[in-house]
N, C-alpha and C positions, 0 to 999 in steps of 0.2 A: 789833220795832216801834220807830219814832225816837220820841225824845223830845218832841215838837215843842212842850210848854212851855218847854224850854230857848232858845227865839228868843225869848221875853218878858220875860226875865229884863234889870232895869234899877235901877238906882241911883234912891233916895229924889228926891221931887222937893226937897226941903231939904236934901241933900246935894252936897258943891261936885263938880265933878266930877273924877277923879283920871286922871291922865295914864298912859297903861301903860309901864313901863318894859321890857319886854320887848325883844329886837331888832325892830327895824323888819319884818323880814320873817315873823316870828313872829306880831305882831300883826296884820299885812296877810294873812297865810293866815286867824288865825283870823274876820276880821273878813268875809273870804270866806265862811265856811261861816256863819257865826253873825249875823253883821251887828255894827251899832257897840252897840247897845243890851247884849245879853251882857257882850261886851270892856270894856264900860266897868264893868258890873257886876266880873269877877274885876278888873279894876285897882282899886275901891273896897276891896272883899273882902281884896285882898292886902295893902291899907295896913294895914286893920283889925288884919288878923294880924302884921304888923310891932309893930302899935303894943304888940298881947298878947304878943307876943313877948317884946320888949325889957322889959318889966316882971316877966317872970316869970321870963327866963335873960337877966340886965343882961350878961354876958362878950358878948353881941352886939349891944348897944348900941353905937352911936358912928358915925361917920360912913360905913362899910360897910355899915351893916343892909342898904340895899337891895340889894345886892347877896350877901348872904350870907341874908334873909329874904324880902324884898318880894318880887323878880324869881322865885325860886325857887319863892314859893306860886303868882304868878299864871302862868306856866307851868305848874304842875300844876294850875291851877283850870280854865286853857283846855284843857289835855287831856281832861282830865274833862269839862267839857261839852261838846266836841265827841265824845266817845267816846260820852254821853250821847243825844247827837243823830242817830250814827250806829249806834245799837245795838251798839259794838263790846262784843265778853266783858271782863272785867276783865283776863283773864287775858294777853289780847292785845292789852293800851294800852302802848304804849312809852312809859318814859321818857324827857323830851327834856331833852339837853344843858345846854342854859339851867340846868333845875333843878338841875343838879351843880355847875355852873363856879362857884359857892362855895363850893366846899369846898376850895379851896386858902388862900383868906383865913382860913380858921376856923383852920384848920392853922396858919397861920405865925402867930397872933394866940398860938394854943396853948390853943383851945376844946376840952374833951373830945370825943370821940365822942358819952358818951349826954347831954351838954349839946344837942350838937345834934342828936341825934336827939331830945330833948326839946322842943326848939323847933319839929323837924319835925312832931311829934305835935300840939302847940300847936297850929298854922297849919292842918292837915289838921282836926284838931276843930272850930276855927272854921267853915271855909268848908263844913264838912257842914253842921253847924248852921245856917248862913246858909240854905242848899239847903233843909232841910226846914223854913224859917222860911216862904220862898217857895212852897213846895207848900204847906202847911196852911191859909197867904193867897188859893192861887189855884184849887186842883184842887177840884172836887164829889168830896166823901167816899165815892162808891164808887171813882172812882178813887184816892183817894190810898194808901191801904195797896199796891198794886201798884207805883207810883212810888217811893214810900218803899223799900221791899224793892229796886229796880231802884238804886236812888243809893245804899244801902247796899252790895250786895254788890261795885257797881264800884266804888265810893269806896275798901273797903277791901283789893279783892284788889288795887286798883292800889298803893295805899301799902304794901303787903305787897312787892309787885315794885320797888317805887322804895324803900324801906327796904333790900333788899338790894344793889340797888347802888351807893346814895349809901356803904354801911359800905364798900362794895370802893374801890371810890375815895378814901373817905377813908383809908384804911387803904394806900392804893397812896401818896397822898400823902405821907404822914406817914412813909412809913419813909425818901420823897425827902428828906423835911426832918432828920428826927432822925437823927442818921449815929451816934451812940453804940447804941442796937436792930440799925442796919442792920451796922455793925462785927461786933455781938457775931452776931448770924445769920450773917452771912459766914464766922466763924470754925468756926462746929458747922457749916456746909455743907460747909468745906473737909477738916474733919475726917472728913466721910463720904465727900466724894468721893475722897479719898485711901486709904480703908479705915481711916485710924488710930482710938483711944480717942477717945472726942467729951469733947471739954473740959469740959463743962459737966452739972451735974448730971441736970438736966428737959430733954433735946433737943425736945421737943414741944413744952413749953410756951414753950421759945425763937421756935420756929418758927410757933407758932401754929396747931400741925399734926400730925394721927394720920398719922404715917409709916406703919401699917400700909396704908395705903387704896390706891387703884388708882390710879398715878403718871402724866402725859404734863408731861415737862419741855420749855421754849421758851425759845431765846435770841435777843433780840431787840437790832439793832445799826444805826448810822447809816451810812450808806452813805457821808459826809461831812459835815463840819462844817455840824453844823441850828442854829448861833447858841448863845444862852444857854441856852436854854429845852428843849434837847434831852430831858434828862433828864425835863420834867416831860411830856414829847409820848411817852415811850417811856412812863414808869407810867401815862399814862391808856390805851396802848394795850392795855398788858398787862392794867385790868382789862376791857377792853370786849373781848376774846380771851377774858377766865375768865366774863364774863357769855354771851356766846355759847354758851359750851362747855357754859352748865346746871353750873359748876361749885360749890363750896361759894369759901369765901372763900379768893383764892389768895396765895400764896406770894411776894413780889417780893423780889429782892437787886439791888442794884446794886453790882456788882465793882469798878466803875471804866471810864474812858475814856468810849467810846462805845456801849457795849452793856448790858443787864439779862438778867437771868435770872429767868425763872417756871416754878414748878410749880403745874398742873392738878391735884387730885383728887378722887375720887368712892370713895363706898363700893363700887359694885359697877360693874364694867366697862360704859365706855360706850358706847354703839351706832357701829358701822364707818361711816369717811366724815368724820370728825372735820375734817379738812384741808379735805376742800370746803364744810364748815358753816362752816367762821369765815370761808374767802374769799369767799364769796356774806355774808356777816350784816358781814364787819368790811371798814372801807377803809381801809387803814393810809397812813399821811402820805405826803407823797412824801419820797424816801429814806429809809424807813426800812424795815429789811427785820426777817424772823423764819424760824428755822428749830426744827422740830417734832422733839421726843425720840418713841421709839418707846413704849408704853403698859407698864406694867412697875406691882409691885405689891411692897411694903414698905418697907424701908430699903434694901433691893440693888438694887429699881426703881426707887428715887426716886434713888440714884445712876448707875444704866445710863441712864435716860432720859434724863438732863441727859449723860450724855458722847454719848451718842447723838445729841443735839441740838448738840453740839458739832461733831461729824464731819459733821453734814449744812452746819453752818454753814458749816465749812470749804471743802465743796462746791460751796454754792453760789453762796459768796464767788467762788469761783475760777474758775465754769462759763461757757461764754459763751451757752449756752442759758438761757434764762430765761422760766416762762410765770406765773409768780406772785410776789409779792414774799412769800408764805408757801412755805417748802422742806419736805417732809414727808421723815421719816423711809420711809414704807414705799416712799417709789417713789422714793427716793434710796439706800437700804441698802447696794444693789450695787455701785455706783458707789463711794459711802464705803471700803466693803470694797476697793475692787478698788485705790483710792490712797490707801492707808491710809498706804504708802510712797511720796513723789511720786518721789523718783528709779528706784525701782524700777519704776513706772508708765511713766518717762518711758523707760525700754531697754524695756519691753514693749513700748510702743506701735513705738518704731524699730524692733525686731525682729519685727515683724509687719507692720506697713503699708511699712517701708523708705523708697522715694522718693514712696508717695503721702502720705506726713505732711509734707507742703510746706503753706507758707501763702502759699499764689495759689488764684485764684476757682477755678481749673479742677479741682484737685484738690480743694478742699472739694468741687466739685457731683458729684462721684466717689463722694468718701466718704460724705456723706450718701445718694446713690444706694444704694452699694452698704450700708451699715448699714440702711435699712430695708427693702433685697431679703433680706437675712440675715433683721431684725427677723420679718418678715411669710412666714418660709419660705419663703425664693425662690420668692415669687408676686409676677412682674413688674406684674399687674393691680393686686394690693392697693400696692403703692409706687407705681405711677405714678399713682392716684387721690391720695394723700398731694402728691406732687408735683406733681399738675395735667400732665402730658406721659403721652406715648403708651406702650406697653408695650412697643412696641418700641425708643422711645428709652431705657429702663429696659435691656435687653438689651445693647443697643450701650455702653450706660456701664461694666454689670459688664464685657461683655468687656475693655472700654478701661484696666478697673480689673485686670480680673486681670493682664493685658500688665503691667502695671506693677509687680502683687506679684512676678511672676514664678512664682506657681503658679496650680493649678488651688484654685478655695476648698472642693472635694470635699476637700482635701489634708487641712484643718484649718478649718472652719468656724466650730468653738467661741472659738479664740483671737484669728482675725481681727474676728469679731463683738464681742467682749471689746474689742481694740483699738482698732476705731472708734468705740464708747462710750465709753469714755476720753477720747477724742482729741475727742471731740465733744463731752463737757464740758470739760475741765481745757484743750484744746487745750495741751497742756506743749510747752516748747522745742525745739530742735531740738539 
């Protein structure tokens, strides 16, 4: 049932009125659902907690607070009462943007973590208290004990869900910024991924991480020069990839150049489908891509995974087929496997397709023909639904294709199919 005391909700009439700082479109949605009277309430609200703020954790004093205090409370205040309004569970209020995009200023300032998760605490205390200052004023007392329990339990399972991710973030930040952590982690990574002695006494506690647990490594790369700011657009990606994934707090290195490395992990294996949860939940920038290690478990996982997410990278670096800017390891394997060797890849392929591995339109609509009459066991019906044309022009292609091989595909079925998959990703040279 909606809140519908949450539309009443207004700023003292002796109180000046405070402007929200929010984005423009931020406040204009919530002032949609909520009206102006609310909105100006969490803008009064968010000052307040600035102001409690800064007196009680001064390292975020100074002319950022609103951005690192203000804007951040009153975004999570309009969530809340709009989650409030709409009866959403606690459990299912997303955190919004806004309230994180301080946590790169705290970082570079060189505010702890549980500084600021102290102040986050701060802010959140306040504006409950506000909440039930407003019920006690307004509701007849059979109702309020119902209300009270209703703003409690979403007040706190949501700052339970936004406490974990502000730490992922900050934590993604920070190791963007601190490059003597991010050195020494890259050096016990390199040490595993090599098999050698790990350098360092506590590899966990370098890591920030029970190697024993159930591993999916990801590397994530810029497709092209993304400006300055590359680096800080690939760690935010990587933690909204480990928030997706239901993961614990994940793992970032950045190697160098254009690309980072993350590991995923979870105590006990996570439910199949991994690849299409984060590409329906995450949108990742344009140009920037990620490819998905396969799922593996201790310290031989957590190194197969990341080489696995390597070779898919490779992949899909080089493929001209593309249906996602996420590459998963399970429905890339084969292919990894099969040009593991690209020279080797590249006489397979000539030795098997010959003159249909030309690059003119008429032979790729060949080859694609004939790869998915293989794919779909030379059932002309199931490929020419794929291709939109008749099944009989499906027929007429393979023959036009086989003419070409110079065999019948009874001959060897398995190797030609092999080679137009290849040849359909890598397309290799001639």
């Amino acid at each position: 049932m909606a809140a519908r005391w949450v539309l009443d909700l207004r700023t003292g009439p002796t109180e000046p009125p405070v402007t929200p700082c929010c984005p423009a479109p931020t406040v204009t949605a919530a002032r949609e659902v909520l009206g102006p009277g609310p909105v100006g309430w969490a803008a009064q609200v968010a000052r307040e907690a600035e102001l409690r703020v800064v007196e009680l954790v001064p390292e975020l004093a100074g002319s950022t607070s609103i951005d690192t205090v203000r804007r951040p409370a009153e975004a999570c205040i309009l969530t809340i009462l709009i989650a409030l309004h709409a009866d959403t569970p606690g459990e299912a209020v997303a955190t919004p943007q806004v309230a994180l995009d301080g946590n790169r200023d705290s970082v570079h300032r060189g505010v702890a973590l549980d500084r600021v998760l102290r102040a986050m605490w701060i802010s959140h205390v306040h504006h409950y208290e506000r909440l039930l200052e407003f019920l006690e004023e307004t509701l007849p007392l059979h109702e309020l004990a119902g209300e009270v329990r209703r703003v409690t339990e979403l007040s706190f399972a949501y700052v339970e869900a936004f406490t974990a991710r502000f730490s992922a973030e900050y934590t993604a930040e920070r190791e963007a910024w601190l490059g003597s952590l991010a050195a020494t982690r890259r050096q016990v990574i390199e040490d595993i991924i090599a098999g050698v002695p790990i350098s360092v006494r506590d590899p966990e506690l370098v890591l920030g991480l029970d190697l024993s647990r159930h591993h999916r490594a990801a590397v994530l790369w810029t497709e092209d020069e993304a400006g300055t700011d590359s680096a800080h657009t690939l760690h935010r990606l990587a933690a909204r990839l480990a928030d997706a994934a239901d993961t614990g707090q994940p793992l970032v290195v950045r190697p160098g150049g254009t690309s980072l490395w993350l590991w995923m992990s979870w105590a006990a294996p996570p439910e199949q489908g991994l690849a299409e949860r984060l590409r329906g939940a995450v949108d990742a920038p344009h140009g920037i891509r990620a490819a998905l290690g396969p799922l593996d478990a201790g310290i031989d996982g957590f190194r197969r995974s990341h080489l696995g997410a390597l070779e898919v990278r490779r992949v899909a670096a080089a493929s001209t087929r593309r249906s996602s800017w996420l590459a998963d390891h399970d429905e890339l394997e084969v292919i990894a496997l099969l040009t593991a060797n690209p020279e080797h890849a590249r006489w397979f392929v000539h030795r098997w397709l010959g003159a249909l591995a030309t690059d003119d339109d008429r032979s790729a609509e060949l080859r694609e023909t004939l790869r998915l009459y293989l794919a779909f066991e030379r059932s002309r019906t199931a490929a020419a639904r794929v291709l939109h044309v008749a099944p009989n022009t499906v027929g007429y292609r393979v023959r036009q294709a086989e003419a070409i091989l110079g065999t019948d595909l009874a001959n060897d079925p398995l190797r030609i199919g092999l080679a137009l998959e290849i040849y359909d990703y890598l397309n290799p040279e001639k």
